[in-house]
Structure formats: C-alpha cells, structure tokens
C-alpha positions in Angstrom: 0.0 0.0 0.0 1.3 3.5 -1.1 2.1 5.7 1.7 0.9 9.3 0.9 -0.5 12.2 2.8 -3.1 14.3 0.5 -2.3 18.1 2.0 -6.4 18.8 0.7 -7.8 16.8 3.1 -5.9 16.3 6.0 -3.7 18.7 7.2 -0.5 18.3 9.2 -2.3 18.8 12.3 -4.9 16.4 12.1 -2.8 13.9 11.0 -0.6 14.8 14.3 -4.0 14.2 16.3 -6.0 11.7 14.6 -2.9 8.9 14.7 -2.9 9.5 18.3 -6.3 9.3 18.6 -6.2 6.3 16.6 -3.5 4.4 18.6 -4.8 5.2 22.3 -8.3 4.5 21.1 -7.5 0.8 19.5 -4.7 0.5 22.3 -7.3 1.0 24.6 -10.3 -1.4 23.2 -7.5 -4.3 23.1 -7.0 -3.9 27.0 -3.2 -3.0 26.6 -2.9 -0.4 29.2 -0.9 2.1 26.8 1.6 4.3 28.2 3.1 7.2 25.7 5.9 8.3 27.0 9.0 10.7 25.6 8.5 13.8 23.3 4.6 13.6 22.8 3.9 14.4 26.5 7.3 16.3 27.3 6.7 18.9 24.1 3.7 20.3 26.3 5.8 21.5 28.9 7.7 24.2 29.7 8.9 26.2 32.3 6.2 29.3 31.4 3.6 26.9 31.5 4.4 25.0 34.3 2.8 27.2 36.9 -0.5 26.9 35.1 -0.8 22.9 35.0 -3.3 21.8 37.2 -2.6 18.1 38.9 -5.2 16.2 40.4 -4.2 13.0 42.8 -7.5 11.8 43.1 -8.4 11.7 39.3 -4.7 11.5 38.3 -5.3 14.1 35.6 -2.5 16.6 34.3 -4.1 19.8 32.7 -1.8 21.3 30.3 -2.6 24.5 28.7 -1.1 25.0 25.3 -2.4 25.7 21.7 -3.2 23.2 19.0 -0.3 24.6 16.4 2.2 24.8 19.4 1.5 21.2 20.3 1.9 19.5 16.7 4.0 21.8 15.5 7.2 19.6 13.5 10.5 19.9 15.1 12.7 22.6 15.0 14.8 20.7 12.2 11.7 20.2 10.5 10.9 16.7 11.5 7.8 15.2 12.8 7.9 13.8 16.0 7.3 9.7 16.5 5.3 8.8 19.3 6.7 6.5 21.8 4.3 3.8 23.5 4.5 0.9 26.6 2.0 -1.5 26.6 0.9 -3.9 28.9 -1.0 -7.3 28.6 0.2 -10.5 29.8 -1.0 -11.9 26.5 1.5 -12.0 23.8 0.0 -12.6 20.9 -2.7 -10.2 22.0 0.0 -7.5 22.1 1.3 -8.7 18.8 -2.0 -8.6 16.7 -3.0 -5.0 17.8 0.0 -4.0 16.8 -0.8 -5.2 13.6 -4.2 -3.7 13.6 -2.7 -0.2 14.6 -0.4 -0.1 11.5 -3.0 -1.4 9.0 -5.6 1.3 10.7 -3.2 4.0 10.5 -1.7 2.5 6.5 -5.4 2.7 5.9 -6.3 5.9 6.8 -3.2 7.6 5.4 -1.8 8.5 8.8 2.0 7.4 7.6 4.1 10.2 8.4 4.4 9.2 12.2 6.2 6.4 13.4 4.7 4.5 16.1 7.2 2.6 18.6 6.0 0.4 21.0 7.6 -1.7 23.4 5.5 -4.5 25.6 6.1 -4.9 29.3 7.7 -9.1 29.0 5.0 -11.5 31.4 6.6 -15.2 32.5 6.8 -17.1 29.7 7.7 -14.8 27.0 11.0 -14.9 25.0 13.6 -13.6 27.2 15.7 -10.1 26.5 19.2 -10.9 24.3 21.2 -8.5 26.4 23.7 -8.2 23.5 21.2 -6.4 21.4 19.3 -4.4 24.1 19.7 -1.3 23.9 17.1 0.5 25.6 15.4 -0.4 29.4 12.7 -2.6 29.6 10.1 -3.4 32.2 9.6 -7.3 33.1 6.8 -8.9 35.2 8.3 -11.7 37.6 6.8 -15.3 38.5 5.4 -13.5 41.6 3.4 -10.5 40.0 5.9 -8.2 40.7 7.5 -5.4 38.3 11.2 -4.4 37.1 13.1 -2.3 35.4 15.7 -3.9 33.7 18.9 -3.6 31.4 20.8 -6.4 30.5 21.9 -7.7 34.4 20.8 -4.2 35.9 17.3 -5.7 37.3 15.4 -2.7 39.6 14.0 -3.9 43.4 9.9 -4.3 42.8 8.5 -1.4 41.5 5.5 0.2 43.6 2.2 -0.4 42.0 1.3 3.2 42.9 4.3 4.7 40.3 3.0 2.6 37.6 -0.3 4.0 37.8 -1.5 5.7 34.6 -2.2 9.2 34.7 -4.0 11.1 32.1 -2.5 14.4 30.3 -5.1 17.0 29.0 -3.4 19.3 26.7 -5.9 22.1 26.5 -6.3 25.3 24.4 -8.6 28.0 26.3 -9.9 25.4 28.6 -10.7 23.0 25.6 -9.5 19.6 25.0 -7.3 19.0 22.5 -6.2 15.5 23.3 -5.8 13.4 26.2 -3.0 10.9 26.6 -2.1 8.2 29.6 1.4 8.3 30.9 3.3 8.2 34.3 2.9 10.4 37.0 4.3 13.7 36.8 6.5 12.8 39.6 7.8 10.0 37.4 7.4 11.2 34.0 10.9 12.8 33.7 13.0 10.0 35.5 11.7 8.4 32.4 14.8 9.9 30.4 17.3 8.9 33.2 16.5 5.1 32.8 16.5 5.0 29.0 19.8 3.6 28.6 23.5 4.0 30.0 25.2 6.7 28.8 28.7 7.6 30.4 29.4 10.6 32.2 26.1 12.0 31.4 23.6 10.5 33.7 22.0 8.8 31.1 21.0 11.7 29.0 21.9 11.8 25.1 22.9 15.0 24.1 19.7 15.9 22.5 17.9 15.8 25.7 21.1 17.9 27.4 20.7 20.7 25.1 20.3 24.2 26.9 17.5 26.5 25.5 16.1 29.8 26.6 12.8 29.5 27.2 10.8 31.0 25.2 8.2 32.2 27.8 10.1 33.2 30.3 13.5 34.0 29.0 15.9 31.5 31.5 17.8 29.2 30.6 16.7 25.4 30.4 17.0 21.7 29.4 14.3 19.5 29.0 15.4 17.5 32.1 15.2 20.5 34.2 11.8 21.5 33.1 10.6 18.1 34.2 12.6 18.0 36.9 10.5 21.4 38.2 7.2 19.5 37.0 8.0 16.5 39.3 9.2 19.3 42.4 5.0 20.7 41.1 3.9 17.5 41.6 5.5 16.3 44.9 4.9 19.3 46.6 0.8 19.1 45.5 0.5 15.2 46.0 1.9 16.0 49.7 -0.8 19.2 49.9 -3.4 16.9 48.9 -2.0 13.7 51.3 -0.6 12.0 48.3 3.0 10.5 48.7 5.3 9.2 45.9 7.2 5.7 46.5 10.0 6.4 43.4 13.0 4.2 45.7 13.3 1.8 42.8 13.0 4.4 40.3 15.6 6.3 42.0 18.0 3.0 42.6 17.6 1.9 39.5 18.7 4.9 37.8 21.8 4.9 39.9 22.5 1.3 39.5 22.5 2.1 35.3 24.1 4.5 35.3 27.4 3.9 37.9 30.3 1.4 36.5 30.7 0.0 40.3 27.1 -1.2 39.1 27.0 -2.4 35.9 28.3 -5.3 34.0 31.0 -5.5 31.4 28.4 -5.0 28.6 26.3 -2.9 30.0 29.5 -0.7 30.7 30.8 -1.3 26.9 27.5 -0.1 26.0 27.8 3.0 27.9 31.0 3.9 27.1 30.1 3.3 23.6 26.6 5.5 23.6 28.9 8.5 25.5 31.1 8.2 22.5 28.5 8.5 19.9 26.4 11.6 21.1 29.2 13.2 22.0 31.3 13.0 18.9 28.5 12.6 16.4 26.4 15.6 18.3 24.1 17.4 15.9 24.6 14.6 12.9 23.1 11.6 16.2 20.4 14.6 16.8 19.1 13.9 13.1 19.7 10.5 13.0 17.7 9.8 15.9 15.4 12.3 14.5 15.0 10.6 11.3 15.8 13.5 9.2 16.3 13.1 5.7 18.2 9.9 4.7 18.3 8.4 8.0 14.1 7.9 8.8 14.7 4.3 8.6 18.1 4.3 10.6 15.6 6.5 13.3 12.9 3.8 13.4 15.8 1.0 13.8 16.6 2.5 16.8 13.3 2.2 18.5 13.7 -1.4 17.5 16.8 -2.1 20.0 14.8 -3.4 23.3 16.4 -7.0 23.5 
C-alpha cells in the first residue's frame, strides 16, 4: 500500500491528532494499558507553563494548557515527531496482533508520516531479552506479579504499584481539549529519560535531551530535564498538599544502579561507554539520525527497535 499524505484533506495537524487518537483508542479497546511516554507528553511542557498545570491525585489528571499549532507543531529541524508507547498485557499474541491492527488502521487511513514505537512490558513465559542487542530499558513482570526495570543484568528492586499508575495528560487550548493521553505520574514522567539507557558521564542523557535552550516564555535558561525536573518538584509538593506520597525508591535506585560502573556489567559498561562516544562526537549529525531526518528515517525507526 502506497504511503501518501493528500495536503487537501488532511492537514498536518490532524494527522498529528488523529494517529494519536487512533493508537490510544484501538490501544485501549484491546485492553493493553498504553503508556506514551518521551517527546509527545514532554513537548507540552515548559517552564512558562508549568505554573498553570493543574494536577489532580484523586483523578490523576495533568491539565496542560497549550495551543493546537504549538502542540503539533514539527521539530525545529523540520521533522515530525514519532510517538513513543509501553503497553501492557500479559497476552502475547494479544500485544502482537493490535500492533498489527494499529499499522493497517493508520496505512489505511493515510496516517503514515508518524512512526509508532512500541515496546511491551515481557510476562513469564515470554522470550527472554538478548542483552547483547538491548539497547534500551525494559520493564519485566516476575513469577510472583511483581515489576522491574531492567537492562541487561541491571534488574530494579519491585517497582511500587502506585508509580506505575497511569495518569491522564489533558493538553488544553482556552480550557478545551485538545487530546488526552495516559502516561506516568508527573512525579515520574521525567525520571523516564534517566532510565532509558546508560550513557557515560552524562547521567543517562543523550545530548539531544542535554541541550540548553532559553525559554521561550520566560526567558531563562533550560534543558528539557530541568523542566521536568520542576514538574515532578510541582507535583511532589501538591501530591503532599493533597495527602498524596510518591514511593519512586526503585526508580531512584535503578537509575543509579544504570548508570554507575561500580554497578554495571561488562556490557552494559561497553554499552555505555560506547553510547557517551556516539552523542558526544557525532552531536548534531546523532540529533538527526535519531530524529529521522532526511536519509536516516529508517536508521531512526531502527533504533526504537533495540529493546532486547
């Protein structure tokens, strides 16, 4: 099947929007518990905005005002953004065949210029991670129910059922929807970038993400780790206003366990050593690469692939 936008009846916009839409709602119907995570929740925020989110602990809602354009507006380098998705169902060939359905739904409906990565949380039983090719952190349910992070050896302590809870951002123009998408916590969200993989002398962050920017609202001086850094320091502070308390100790150790040699084994060291070479010698040229722009869109969705 061709792949083709026509610019006369859908614009870049709805495109953006409808193959979200499209994902969460089929996501959704197949009981997969979706979790989008990365750029399409992070782009929302910023540090002029960040005063006027509105949390909820009882509802776990996240109201984010922005506009429309702003939201799906491409990259600065002119790329689109790909939306970045966990999902979780102990059945795997459940997980496997919506997958399939999402693609053909979006193929069908011309919704192409989006990539869609998703990554399953692994259930007892399923094909274990090669931790020669992983190169990304996964989450694994045990024999006993219980949930890890993990990277090659680097396996978390159980993670709190509470943290994994799905919150729901509302990114809002004037008051008025514009989509809604589950994710973690706000008091997780942003550890989500520290976890993502070892990188060497960085604390896990690939350049891209280590960029300083001025904002544009307020005029200081940011990263996008700081700005959800001060979301999370938001969100603690209301959670404990509204009697809410975060347990993040095996987010926290796990992070630390990645990302310190002491911890990690001889691959996963090799690994980080080599992913500190790579952003920091390739710099802007790994910036498009992982970005997909121009002649590396295939090398970018190749390296969504990496999980193990």
């Amino acid at each position: 099947m061709e792949r083709y936008r026509n610019p006369e009846t859908i614009s870049h916009q709805q495109e953006y929007l409808t193959t979200l839409t499209t994902v969460n709602k089929l996501c959704q119907e197949a009981n997969l518990r979706p979790m989008f995570v990365g750029g399409v929740i992070a782009k929302a925020i910023h540090l002029g905005n960040i005063e006027q989110i509105k949390m909820d602990s009882a509802s776990r809602t996240v109201r984010i005002p922005t506009t429309a354009a702003e939201y799906t507006a491409p990259r600065k380098d002119g790329t689109v953004d790909d939306f970045d998705i966990i999902l979780n169902n102990s059945d795997k060939d459940l997980v496997e065949a919506t997958v399939r359905c999402v693609d053909e739904s979006l193929k069908t409906q011309g919704l192409v210029h989006h990539f869609v990565s998703t990554e399953a949380v692994r259930y007892p039983g399923w094909k274990s991670r090669n931790k020669i090719f992983q190169m990304v952190s996964g989450i694994d349910v045990d024999q006993n129910g219980q949930t890890h992070f993990s990277f090659g050896s680097t396996i978390s302590r159980p993670v709190s059922e509470e943290s994994l809870q799905p919150w729901t951002y509302i990114m809002e123009e004037k008051g008025k929807e514009i989509i809604s998408l589950p994710s973690f916590g706000p008091t997780y969200f942003g550890f989500r970038y520290l976890m993502r993989l070892p990188v060497a002398g960085s604390g896990g962050l690939r350049q891209k993400d280590r960029i300083q920017k001025i904002d544009e609202d307020t005029g200081h001086r940011t990263t996008k780790i700081h700005t959800l850094m001060t979301l999370r320091r938001k969100a603690i502070e209301n959670g404990a206003a509204e009697g809410y308390i975060p347990d993040d100790e095996a987010w926290r150790q796990f992070i630390v366990d990645l990302q310190h040699p002491k911890h990690q084994d001889a691959l996963t060291h090799a690994k980080s050593e080599f992913f500190h070479f790579y952003w920091e010698t390739l710099g802007p040229l790994a910036t498009a690469i992982a970005h997909g722009k121009g002649v590396f869109e295939e090398v970018a969705k190749l390296g969504n692939k990496f999980t193990g």
